[in-house]
N, C-alpha and C positions, 0 to 999 in steps of 0.2 A: 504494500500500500504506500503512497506516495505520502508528503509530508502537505498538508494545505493550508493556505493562510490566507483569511479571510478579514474582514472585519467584522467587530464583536457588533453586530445589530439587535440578535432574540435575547429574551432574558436569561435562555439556556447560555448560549455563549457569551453575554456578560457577568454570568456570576463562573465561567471557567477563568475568567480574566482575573475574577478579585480574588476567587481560590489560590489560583496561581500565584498571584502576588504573593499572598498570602504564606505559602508551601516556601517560597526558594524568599523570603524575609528571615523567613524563621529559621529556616538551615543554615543562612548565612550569619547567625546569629546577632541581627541585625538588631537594636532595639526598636520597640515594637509601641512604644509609650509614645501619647497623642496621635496616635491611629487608629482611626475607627477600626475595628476588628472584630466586629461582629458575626458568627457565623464561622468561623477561623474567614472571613476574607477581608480583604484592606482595600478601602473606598472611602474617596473626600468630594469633596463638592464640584472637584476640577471635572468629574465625572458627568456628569448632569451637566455640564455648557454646552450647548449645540454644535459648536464649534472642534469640540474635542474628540479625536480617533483614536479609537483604541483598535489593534489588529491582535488577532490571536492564530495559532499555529497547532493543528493536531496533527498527532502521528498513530496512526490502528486508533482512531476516535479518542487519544487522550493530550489533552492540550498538552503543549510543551515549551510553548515561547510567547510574552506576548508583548508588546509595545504601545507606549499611550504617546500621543503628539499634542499640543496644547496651541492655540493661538494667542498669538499675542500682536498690538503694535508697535512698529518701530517707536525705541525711548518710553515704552508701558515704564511704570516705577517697580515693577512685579518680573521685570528681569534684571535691576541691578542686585550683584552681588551673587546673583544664579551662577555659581560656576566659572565664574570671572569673565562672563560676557557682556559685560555689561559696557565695552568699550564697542565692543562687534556691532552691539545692538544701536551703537551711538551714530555708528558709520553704514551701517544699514538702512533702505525705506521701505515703508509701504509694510505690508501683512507679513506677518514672523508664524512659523510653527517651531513650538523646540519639543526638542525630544526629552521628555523625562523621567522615563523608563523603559529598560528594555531587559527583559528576563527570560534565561531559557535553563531547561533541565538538565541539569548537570549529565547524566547518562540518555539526552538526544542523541538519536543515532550519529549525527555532525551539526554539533551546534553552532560554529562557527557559517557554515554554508546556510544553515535556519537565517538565522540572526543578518545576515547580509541579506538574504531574499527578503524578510520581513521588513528591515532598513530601507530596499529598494523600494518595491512594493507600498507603502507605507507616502515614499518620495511622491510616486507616481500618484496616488489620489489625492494629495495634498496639490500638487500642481495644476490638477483639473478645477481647486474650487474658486480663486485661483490661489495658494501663497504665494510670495517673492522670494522667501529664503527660509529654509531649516536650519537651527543651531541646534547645538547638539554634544554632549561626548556620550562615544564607544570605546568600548573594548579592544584593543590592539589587535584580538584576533580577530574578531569581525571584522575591522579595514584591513587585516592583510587578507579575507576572505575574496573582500569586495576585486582581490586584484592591482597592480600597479597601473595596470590600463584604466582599470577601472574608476582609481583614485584620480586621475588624469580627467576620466572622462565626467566623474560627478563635481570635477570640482572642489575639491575637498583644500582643504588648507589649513594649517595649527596657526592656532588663534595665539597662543600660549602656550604656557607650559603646563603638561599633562596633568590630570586629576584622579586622584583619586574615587571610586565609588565603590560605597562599602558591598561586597560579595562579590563587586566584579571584577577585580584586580585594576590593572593601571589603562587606564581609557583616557582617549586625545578627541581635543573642544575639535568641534568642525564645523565649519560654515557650507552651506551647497546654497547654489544659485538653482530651484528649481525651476524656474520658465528653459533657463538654458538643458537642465538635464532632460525634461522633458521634450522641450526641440528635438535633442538627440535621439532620445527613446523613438517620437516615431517615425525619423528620416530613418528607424532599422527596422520596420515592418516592411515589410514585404508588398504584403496584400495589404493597402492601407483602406480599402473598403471596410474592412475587419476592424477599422477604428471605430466607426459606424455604432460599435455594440459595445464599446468600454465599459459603460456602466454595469455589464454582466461581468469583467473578468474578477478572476482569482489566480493565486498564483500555486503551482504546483510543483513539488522538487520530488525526482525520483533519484535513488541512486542505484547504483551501473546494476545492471542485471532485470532490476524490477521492472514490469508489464506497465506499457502504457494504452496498448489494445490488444486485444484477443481476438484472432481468425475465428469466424464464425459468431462472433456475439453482433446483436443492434447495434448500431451508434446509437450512444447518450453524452457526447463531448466531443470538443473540437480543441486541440492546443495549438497557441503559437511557442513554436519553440525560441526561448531566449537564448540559453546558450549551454552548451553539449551536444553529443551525438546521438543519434536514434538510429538501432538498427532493424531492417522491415526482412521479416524471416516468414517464410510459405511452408507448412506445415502440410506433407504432399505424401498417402499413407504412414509408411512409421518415419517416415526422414523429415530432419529440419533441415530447410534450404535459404541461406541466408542471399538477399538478391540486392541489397541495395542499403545506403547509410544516409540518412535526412540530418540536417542541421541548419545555421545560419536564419532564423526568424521566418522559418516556414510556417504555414499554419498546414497545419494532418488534422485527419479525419472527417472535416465539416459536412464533407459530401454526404455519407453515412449519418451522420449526424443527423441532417436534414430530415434527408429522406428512410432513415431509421434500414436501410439494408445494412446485409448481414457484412462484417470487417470482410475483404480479400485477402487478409496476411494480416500477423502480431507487429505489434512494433515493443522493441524492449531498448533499455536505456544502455546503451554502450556505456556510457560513463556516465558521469552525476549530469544530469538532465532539469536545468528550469524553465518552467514553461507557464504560459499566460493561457489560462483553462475557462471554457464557457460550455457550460449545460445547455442541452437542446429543451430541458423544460422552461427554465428564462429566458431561450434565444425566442421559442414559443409566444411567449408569453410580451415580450418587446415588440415581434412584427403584429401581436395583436394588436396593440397599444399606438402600433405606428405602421401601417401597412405599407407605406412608403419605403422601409427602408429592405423592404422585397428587391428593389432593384440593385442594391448592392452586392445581393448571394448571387443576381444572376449575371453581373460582372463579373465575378468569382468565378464562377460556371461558366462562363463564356471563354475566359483564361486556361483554365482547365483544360477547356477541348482545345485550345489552341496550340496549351506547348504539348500535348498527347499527338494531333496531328504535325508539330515540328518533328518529334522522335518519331512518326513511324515515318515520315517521309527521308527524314535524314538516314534512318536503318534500312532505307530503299534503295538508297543511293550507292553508287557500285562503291566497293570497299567501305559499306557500312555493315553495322552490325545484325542484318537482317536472318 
């Protein structure tokens, strides 16, 4: 089963949030005094702002990571002193999200690889509402998660010098320009029709081996793949026949999806695999709501057929692979 991180909206998955809290405060032996903690879970009024995202992260249905973001405006008096941002905040404009918290279970299969999807992810709905910038400190392993490209590409920059946070070891202040991260995010979609339906994704981390479709079931999901490999294997009597490897911000499976036929081939995760995941029951339920945006799956599908007839023409062609 894949790792999923959503945002905390039911009251099911707001009280795994405060649990959670709750669980890795109290391990870290954190004190616990002027915290509501009732119920064992830890909840303040930052909670209730409309404004405020909390995401959560399950692994086999049991939370494992979660992260709250907070808004604020540039030069709010409710971030001096926060962590010594309070100079960032001074050179900053316009709408602030800071991060100020970010928890995950010590025995997550790779909390590290959690906690940077969750971080991203997290970036990404924040950019849509809109914010201008997230401040923030992480964990050293989480930004070395994120990758050196990656610290490049979010922008990332030490404010100062590192801080302490109690359970999490030593974590670096970061500033991200999220208009610009977001820019980038989606000059690397592919199929940018597929933007059309943001407000359905979720983000999905598989690691190497684990199934992302199964030959012969319905589609009920479509991923864009962010980044890792997918291998697509034909399951042809008793032999696995491995035929091909997907990567680079493809979107798989939508077609099935759609139209609920049965998978032609598994796809399994060659390596650690993130991927931005949309249910056919909310994709359902969107073109209900907006039958307009019908014309975007048939651009998809119009694409489809065209690079299917570029390969068989090109496999036609003398010294091709027909």
């Amino acid at each position: 089963m894949p790792t999923l991180i959503l945002p905390a909206k039911s009251t099911d998955e707001m009280n795994d949030v405060l649990m959670l809290r709750y669980e890795l405060l109290d391990e870290s032996g954190v004190s616990l005094d002027g915290l509501s903690t009732l119920g064992r879970r830890v909840v303040d009024a930052l909670d209730l702002y409309p404004d405020t995202l909390n995401l959560v992260a399950y692994r086999d249905a049991v939370a494992i990571g979660t992260a709250r973001f907070m808004s604020f405006r540039a030069r709010d008096p409710l971030l001096r002193g926060v962590h010594d941002f309070d100079d960032a905040a001074v050179r900053l404009e316009g709408r602030i999200a800071f991060l100020d918290w970010l928890g995950l279970r010590r025995d997550a299969l790779d909390a590290q690889a959690s906690g940077a999807s969750i971080l991203e992810y997290g970036m990404l709905l924040l950019a849509r509402r809109p914010f201008h910038h997230l401040l923030g400190a992480i964990p050293e392993g989480i930004l070395q998660a994120l990758g050196a490209e990656g610290v490049e590409r979010l922008a990332i920059r030490e404010l100062g010098p590192a801080v302490i946070i109690p359970g999490g070891g030593r974590s670096v202040p970061i500033a991200v320009d999220l208009q610009k991260f977001y820019q980038r995010w989606v000059a690397s979609i592919r199929d940018r029709e597929v933007l059309r339906f943001q407000d359905l994704f979720y983000f999905s981390l598989f690691e190497p081996g684990e199934i992302l479709f199964v030959q012969g079931e319905r589609g009920t999901s479509a991923h864009v793949i962010q980044e890792g490999e997918v291998e697509i294997v034909l399951q042809k009597d008793d032999r696995i026949i491995p035929i091909g490897t997907l990567s680079g911000s493809q979107l798989i499976g939508e077609i099935a999806m759609i139209t609920q036929e049965v998978r032609t081939a598994s796809l399994l995760a060659k390596t650690r695999v993130r991927c931005i995941t949309m249910d056919r029951q909310a994709f359902l339920g969107a073109l209900d709501r907006e039958p307009h945006l019908s014309m975007d799956i048939f651009k998809i599908f119009s694409k489809r057929i065209s690079e299917a007839n570029q390969r068989i023409a090109q496999a036609s062609r003398p010294g091709g692979n027909a």
